[in-house]
TORTI-901428 format. One line per 10 residues: number of its first residue (from 0); for each residue x, y, z of C-alpha. Coordinates in steps of 0.25 Angstrom, whole numbers, plus 5000, padded with zeros to 4 digits. Each point is the difference from the previous one (the first is absolute). Layout:
<pts>
NUM	X/Y/Z | ...
</pts>
This chain:
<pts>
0	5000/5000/5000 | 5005/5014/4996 | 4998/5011/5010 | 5000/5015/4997 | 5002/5010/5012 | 4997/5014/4996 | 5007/5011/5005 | 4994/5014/4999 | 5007/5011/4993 | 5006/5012/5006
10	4990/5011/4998 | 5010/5009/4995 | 5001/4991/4987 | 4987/5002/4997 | 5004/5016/4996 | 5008/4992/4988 | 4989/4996/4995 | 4987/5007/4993 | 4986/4998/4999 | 5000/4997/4983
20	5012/4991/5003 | 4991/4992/5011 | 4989/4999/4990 | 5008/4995/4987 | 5011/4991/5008 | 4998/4991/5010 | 5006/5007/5016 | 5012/4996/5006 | 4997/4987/5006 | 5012/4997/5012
30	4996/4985/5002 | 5011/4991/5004 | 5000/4985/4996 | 5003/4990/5011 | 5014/4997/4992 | 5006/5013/5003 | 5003/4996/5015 | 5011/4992/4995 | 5005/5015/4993 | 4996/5009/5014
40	5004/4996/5013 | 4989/5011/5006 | 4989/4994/4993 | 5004/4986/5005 | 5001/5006/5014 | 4985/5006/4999 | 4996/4988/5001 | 5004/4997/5014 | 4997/5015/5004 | 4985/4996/4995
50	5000/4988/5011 | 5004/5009/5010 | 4990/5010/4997 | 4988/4992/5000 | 5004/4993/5014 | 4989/5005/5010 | 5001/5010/5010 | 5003/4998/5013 | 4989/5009/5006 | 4986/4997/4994
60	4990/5004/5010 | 4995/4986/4999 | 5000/5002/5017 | 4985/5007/4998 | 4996/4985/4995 | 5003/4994/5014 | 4996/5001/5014 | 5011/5010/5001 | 4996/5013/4993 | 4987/5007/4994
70	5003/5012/4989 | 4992/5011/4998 | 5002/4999/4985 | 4984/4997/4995 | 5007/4994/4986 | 5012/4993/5007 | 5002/4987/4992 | 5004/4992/5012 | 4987/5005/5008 | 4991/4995/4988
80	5008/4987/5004 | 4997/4997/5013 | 4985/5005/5001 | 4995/4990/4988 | 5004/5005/4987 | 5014/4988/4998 | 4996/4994/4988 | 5008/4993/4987 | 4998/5013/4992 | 5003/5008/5013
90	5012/4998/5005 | 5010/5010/5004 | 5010/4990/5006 | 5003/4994/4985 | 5012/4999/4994 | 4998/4991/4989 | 5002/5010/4988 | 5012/5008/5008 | 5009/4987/5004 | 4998/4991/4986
100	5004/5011/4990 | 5011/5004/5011 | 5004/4985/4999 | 4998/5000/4986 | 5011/5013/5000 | 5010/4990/5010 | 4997/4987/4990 | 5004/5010/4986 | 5012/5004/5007 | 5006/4988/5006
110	4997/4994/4983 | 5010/5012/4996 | 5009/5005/5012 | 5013/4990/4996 | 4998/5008/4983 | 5003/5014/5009 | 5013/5007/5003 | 4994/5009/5012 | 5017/5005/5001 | 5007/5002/4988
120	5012/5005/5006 | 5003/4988/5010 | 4996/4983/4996 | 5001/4998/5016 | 4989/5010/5005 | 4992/4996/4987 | 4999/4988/5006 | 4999/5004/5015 | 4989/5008/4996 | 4992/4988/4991
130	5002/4992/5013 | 4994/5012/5009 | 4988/5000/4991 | 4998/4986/4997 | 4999/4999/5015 | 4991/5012/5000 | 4991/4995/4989 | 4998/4987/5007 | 4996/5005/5013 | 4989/5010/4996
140	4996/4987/4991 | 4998/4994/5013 | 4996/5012/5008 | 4989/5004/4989 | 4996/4984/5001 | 4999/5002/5015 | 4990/5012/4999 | 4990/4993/4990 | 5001/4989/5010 | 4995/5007/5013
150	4991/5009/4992 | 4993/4986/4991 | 5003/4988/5006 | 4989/4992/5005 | 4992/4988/5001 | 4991/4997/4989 | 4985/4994/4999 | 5004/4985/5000 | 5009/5004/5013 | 5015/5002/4993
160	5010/5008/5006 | 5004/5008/4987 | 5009/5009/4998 | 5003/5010/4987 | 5006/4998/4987 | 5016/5000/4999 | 5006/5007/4990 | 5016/4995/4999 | 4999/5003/4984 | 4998/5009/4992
170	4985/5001/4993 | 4998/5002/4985 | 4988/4999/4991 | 5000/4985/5000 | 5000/4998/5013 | 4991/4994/5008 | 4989/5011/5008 | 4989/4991/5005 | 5009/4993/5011 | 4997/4992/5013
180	5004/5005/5013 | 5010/4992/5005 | 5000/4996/5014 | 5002/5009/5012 | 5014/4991/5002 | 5005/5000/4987 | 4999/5015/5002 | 5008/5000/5012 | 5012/4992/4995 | 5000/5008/4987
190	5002/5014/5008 | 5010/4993/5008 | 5007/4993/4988 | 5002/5015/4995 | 5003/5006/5014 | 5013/4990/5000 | 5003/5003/4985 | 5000/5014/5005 | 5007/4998/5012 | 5011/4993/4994
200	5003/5013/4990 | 5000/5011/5009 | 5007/5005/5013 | 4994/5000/5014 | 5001/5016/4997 | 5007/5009/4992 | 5010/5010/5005 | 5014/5005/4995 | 5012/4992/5004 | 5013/5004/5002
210	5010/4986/5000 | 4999/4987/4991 | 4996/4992/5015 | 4988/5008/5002 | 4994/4994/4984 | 4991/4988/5001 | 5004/4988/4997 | 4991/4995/4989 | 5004/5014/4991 | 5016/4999/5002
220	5001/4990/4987 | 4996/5014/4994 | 5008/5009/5007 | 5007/5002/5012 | 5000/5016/4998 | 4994/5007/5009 | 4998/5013/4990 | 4993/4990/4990 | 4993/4995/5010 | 4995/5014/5006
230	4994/5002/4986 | 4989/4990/4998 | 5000/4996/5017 | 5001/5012/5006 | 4995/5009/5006 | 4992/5005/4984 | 4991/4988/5003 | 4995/5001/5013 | 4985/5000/5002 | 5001/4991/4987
240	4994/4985/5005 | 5012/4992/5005 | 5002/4989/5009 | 4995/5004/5013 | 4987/5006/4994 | 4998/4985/4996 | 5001/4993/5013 | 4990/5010/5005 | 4990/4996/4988 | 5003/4987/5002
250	4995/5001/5016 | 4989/5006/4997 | 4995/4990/4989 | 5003/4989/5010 | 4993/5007/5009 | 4987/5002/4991 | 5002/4984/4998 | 5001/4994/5013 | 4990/5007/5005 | 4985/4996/5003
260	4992/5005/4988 | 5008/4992/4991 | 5000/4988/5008 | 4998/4988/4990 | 5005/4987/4998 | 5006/5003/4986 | 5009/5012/5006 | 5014/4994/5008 | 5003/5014/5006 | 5003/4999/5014
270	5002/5010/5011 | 5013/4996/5003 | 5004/5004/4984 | 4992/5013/5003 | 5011/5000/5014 | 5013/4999/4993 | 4997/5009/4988 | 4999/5011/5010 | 5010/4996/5009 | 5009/5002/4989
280	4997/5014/4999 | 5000/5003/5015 | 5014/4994/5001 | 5004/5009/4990 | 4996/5011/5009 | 5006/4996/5012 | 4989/4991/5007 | 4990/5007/5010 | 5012/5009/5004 | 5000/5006/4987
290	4987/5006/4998 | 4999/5014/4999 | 4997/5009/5011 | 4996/5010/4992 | 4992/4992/4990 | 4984/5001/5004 | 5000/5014/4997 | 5008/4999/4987 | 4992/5009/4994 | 5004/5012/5008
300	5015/4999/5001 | 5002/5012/4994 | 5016/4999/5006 | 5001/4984/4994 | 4992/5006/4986 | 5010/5012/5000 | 5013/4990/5001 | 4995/4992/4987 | 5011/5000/4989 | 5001/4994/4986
310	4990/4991/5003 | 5003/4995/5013 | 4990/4994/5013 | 4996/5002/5013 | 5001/4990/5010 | 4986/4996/4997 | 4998/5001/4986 | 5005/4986/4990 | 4995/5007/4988 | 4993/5014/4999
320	4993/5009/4989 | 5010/5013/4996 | 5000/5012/5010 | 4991/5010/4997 | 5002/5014/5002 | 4991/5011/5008 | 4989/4992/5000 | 4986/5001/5006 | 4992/4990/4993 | 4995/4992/5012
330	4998/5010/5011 | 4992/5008/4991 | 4992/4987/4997 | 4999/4996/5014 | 5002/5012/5010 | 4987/5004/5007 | 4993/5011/4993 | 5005/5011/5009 | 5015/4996/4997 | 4994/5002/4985
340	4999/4985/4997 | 4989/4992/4993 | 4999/4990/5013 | 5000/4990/4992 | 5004/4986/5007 | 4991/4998/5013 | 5007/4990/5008 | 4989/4992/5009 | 4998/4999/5015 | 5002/4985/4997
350	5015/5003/4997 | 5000/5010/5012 | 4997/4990/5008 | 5011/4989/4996 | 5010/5009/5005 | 5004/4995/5014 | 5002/5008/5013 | 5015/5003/5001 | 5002/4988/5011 | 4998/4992/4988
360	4985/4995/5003 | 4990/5001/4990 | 4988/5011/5005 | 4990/4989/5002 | 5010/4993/5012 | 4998/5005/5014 | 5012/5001/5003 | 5005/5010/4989 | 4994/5010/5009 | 4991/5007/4987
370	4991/5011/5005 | 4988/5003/4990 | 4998/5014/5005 | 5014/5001/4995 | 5002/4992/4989 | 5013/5004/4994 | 5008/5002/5013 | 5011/4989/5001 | 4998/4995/4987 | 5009/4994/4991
380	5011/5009/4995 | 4997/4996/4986 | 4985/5005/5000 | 5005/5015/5001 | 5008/4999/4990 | 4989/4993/4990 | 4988/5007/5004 | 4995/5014/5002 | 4989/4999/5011 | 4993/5010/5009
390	5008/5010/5005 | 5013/4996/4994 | 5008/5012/4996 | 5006/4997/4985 | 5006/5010/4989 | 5011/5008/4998 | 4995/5009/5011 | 4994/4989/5011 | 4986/5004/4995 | 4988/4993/5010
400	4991/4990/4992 | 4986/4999/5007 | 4993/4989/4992 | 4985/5003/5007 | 4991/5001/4990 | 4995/5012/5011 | 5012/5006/5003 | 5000/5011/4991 | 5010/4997/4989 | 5001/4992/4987
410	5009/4991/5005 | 4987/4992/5007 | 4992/4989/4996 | 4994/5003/4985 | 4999/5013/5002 | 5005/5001/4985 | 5002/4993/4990 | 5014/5000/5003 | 5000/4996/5015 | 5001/4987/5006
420	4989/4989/5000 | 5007/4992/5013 | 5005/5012/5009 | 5014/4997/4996 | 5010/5004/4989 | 5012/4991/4996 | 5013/5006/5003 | 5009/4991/4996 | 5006/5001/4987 | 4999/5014/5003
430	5009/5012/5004 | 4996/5009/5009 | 5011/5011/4995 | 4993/5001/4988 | 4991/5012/4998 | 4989/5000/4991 | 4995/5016/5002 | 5000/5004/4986 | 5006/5012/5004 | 5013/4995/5006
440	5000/4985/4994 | 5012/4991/5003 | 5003/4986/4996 | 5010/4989/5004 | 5009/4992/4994 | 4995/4985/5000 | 5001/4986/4996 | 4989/4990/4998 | 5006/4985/5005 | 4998/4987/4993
450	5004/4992/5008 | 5005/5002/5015 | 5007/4991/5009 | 4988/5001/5011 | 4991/4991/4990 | 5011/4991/5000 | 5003/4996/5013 | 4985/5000/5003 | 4999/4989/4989 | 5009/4992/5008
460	4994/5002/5014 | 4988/4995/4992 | 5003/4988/4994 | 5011/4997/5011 | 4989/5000/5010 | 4992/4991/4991 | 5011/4991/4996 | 5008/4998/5014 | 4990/5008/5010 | 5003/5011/5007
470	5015/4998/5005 | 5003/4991/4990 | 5010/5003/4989 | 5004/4989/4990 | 5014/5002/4996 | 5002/5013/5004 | 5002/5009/5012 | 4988/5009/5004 | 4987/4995/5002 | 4985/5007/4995
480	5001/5004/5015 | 5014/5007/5000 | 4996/5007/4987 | 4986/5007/5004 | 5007/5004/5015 | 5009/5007/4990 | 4991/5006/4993 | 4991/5003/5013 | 5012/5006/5007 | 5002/5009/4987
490	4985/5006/5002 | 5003/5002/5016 | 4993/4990/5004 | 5013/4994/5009 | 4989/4991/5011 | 5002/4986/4995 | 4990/4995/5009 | 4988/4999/4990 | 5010/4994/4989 | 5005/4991/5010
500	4986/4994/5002 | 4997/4999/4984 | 5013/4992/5000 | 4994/4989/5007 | 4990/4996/4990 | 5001/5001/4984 | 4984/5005/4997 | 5004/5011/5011 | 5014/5005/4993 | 4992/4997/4985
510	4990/5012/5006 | 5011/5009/5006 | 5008/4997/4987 | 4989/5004/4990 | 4996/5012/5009 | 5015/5006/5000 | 4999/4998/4984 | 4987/5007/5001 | 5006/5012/5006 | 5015/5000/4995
520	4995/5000/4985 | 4986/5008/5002 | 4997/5008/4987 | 5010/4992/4994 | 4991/4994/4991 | 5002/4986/5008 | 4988/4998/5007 | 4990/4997/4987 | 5011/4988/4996 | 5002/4996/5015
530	4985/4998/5003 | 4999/4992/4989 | 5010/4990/5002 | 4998/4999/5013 | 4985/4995/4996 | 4996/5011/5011 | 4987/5010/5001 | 4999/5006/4991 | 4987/5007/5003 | 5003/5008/5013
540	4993/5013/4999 | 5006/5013/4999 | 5000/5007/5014 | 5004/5015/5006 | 4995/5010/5011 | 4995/5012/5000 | 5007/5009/5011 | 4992/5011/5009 | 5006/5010/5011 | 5002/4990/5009
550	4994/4987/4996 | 4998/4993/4987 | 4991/4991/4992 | 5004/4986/4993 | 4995/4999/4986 | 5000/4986/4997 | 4997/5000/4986 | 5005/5008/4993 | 5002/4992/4988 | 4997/4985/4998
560	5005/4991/4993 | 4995/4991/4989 | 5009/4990/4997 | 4995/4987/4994 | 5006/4987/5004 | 5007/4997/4988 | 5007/5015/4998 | 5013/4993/5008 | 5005/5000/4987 | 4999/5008/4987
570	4994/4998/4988 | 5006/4999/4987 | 4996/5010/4992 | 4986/4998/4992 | 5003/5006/4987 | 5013/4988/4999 | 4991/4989/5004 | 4989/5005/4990 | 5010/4998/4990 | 5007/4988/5005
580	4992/4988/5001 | 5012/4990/5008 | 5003/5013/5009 | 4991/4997/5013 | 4993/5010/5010 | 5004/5000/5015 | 4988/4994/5008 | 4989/5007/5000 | 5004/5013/4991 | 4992/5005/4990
</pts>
């Protein structure tokens, strides 16, 4: 099959040409054939810049869709989902167009990369760099695979476990379109067959050297100069996929695998694979020792953002978006109206209410010492820095936010369009720096993550727990208990003693576990996934409170939620199976 992609001309070219010669001759067409890759190493290179592009974004509002958050948005996609409007022809969680033609982008180039000469002036970073994007081009194979599988896998009418199409070719005219789903395990090994191509091509991370020692083994057959290296290894690539951004999406397909909702006897994951694919990535970092200080408030280390250079991390971060400059996208989307936002994200008194006391104890335990005439004293340190509540003091000038629908501004309970639903805004993501006045706006400069460590070492303590219990540990040396005390110490939350009772049984430290993910990665856009492989309730309605002077109201529905039993997992998407006879529905989706 031939493909053409059209480039547009430069406007200015147009001034070349005049109206009579546009009628009589036919107008510059700038179309290049699929042959000239071979001739342009920028155009071969497009083709991976595409799968990048199309990857999904780290922040999707998907939260308003859960027991987590509401949004004040009346046209919001992901609100149309959870209150009854998910169907095959509605789906805002599909990724079936955006990941096959990046996949068919990754196939096309793997077919043509060895015909290119990416470096003319030097044979050895010519072919450091074909290995470098070789290895690329097979982990966004696999990573692309691994987002059609969450967002389409399912079980099928007659009770299959199927997965989604793989594409490890390239598709031309006389391919065949009206394919069978193959199994949900024939899936999994595929991903993870191109997760260890990948793996085997690329560097754990990219970085400048400065000696021959410092060059990995398996690219000193190539060269053993470190300048050379520097040129297709260095620091030029990071933020490109490498080897460590592979692990981590091979923990969380393991994850997805092993856990309940996919339970089947045709899929072999277990949860001590799910284990040791995270464990490898924690003992990069160090073990429970290693996690950052700093990293549940990643979004607001102005100092850590401002230190970033050529590409470089934070101590949290395994792969990020690029830094962006002055910006004020998300406070303006989110602040409370009179900080000049839109309010948008609502998070739920049902996510209030998972955030413990600081002794550690959940609200609901007597002895955390919880007053419900003062519900936010003693809290969780986390919860003041995710939510604005009634009276918190927030902004670049500490400005009150009274969320009383009575209490004289338009900060209270829909009051306006733009006010919260719940009595509560979401903080986090957010920097209170950032003004929004239109008459003395200022931005920050900020990234968004892809992929943080935190997620990781949640990973493990969950499937550690699962696979060993709660102070098990396999072959390694921290158990699902040392790692969320790590992360429980991080928060502030330094009493041990509820922990220390979770770890005597595995369905207490399962609860704590999932609870501590809930918090760690809230308006993440984890919480949508996690419920659902978790086989968890998915119809917990939407709560808040509606604050007075001195005393307030609970609003115990503020939104329900209509989720059919079935809606676990996605459909595939109606306009392909109308088309495709041997391409089955999910249960229950029409």
């Amino acid at each position: 099959m031939r493909f053409k992609y059209f480039i547009p001309v430069l406007a200015s070219a147009a001034l070349l040409l005049t109206a009579c010669d546009d009628v009589f001759t036919p107008a510059i067409e700038n179309f290049k054939d699929i042959d000239m890759v071979n001739k342009e190493p920028d155009f071969a290179k497009g083709f991976l810049i595409t799968a990048y592009r199309t990857l999904p974004g780290y922040y999707d509002n998907s939260d308003v869709a859960t027991d987590d958050a509401v949004t004040n948005g009346k046209s919001d996609s992901y609100m149309k989902v959870a209150t009854g409007s998910w169907t095959a022809s509605f789906n805002p969680f599909d990724r079936w167009t955006a990941d096959y033609s990046a996949i068919q982008y990754l196939n096309t180039f793997l077919d043509k990369v060895d015909g290119v000469r990416f470096v003319k002036t030097s044979a050895v970073v010519d072919s450091l760099m074909k290995v470098r994007m070789k290895g690329e081009a097979y982990g966004l194979r696999a990573i692309h695979h691994y987002f059609l599988l969450r967002a389409h896998a399912g079980f099928s009418e007659d009770g299959k476990l199927l997965g989604v199409p793989i594409h490890n070719s390239s598709i031309g005219a006389n391919s065949n379109f009206n394919e069978e789903r193959p199994s949900f395990q024939t899936c999994v090994d595929s991903i993870l067959a191109d997760f260890d191509r990948a793996e085997k091509l690329l560097p754990e991370e990219y970085g400048d050297i400065s000696s021959e020692s410092q060059i990995p083994e398996k690219y000193r057959t190539v060269t053993t100069d470190p300048a050379l290296y520097n040129r297709a290894m260095g620091n030029v690539a990071r933020q490109l996929v490498n080897g460590l951004i592979i692990q981590s999406f091979r923990s969380r397909l393991l994850l997805m695998a092993a856990s309940p909702a996919y339970q089947d006897a045709s899929n072999k994951a277990t949860w001590e694979q799910a284990a040791n694919a995270a464990a490898t990535v924690v003992d990069y970092a160090m073990g429970p020792e290693g996690l950052s200080q700093t990293g549940e408030t990643y979004y607001t280390n102005t100092d850590e953002i401002a230190a970033l250079k050529e590409g470089s991390n934070p101590d949290e971060i395994i792969w990020r978006e690029n830094v962006s400059s002055n910006n004020s996208s998300d406070e303006e989307y989110n602040y409370p109206p009179s900080l000049f936002g839109r309010g948008y994200i609502n998070p739920t008194q049902n996510l209030v209410d998972a955030f413990p006391m600081a002794n550690g104890y959940p609200i609901a335990d007597a002895r955390s010492g919880y007053d419900s005439k003062n519900p936010y004293a003693g809290r969780d340190p986390r919860l003041a820095k995710y939510i604005i509540y009634n009276g918190a003091k927030e902004g670049p000038k500490n400005t009150v936010i009274y969320t009383g629908s009575k209490l004289g501004t338009d900060d209270g309970v829909n009051v306006k369009e733009t006010s919260t639903r719940t009595g509560y805004y979401m903080k986090k993501r957010l920097n209170m720096n950032v003004n929004c006045n239109p008459t003395s706006k200022s931005g920050v400069n900020r990234y968004n993550p892809r992929i943080r460590y935190t997620e990781i070492y949640l990973n493990y303590a969950e499937a550690a727990n699962e696979a060993w219990g709660p102070q098990g540990n396999g072959t390694h040396s921290y158990s699902a208990y040392d790692i969320i005390k790590a992360i429980r110490h991080r928060a502030g939350l330094t009493d041990d003693s509820y922990l220390d009772e979770c770890a005597q049984s595995k369905d207490k430290m399962r609860e704590l576990i999932h609870n501590e993910r809930r918090l760690e990665l809230c308006f993440e856009s984890f919480r949508f996934w996690d419920l659902r492989r978790w086989k968890d309730n998915l119809n917990v309605t939407a709560q808040g409170v509606d604050w007075g002077t001195e005393s307030y109201t609970p609003l115990t529905a503020v939104e329900k939620r209509d989720y059919q039993d079935y809606m676990y997992f996605g459909p595939i998407p109606q306009s392909e199976t109308l088309k495709y006879s041997n391409l089955k529905q999910n249960k229950g989706w029409k």
